[in-house]
Phi, psi and omega in degrees: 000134192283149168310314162314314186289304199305292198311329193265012193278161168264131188253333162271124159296163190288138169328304186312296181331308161292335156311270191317300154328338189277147185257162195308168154226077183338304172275013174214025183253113172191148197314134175096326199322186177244000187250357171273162177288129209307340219255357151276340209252108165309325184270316161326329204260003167258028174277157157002305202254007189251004182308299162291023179253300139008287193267309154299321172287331151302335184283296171327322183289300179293350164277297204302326181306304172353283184297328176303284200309343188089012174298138183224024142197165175230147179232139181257129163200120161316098174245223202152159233238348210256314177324115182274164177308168183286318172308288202289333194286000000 
């Protein structure tokens, strides 16, 4: 591996990777252990305190897909259901 590739390798595994590397804990694999990975464990990731955590990743998701798909802007519009015709307004 050349001095660029070096600088430039993944040094972290991917969640998928890690996910696929863990290995079982017969006795702590149950919703909450502390030994599953936070980002499987369902009753973590809706407790309370994770609500901002939550609402970024909500934020989050639809820009990458966004950036996957190649959008690179958007127009947002607001309406109502209150709004009168154009004749009448």
């Amino acid at each position: 591996m050349n001095r660029r590739q070096d600088l430039t390798a993944r040094n972290i595994p991917s969640a998928q990777d890690e996910l696929g590397a863990l290995g079982g804990h017969p006795d702590y694999d149950h919703p909450g252990s502390a030994y599953q990975l936070a980002f499987t464990d369902e009753t973590f990731l809706l407790r309370e305190e994770l609500r901002p955590v939550r609402m970024q990743l909500e934020l989050l998701k639809p820009e990458l897909m966004q950036t996957e798909q190649g959008v690179q802007s958007t127009v947002v519009i607001f309406g109502s259901a209150r709004i009168l015709p154009r004749d009448t307004a």
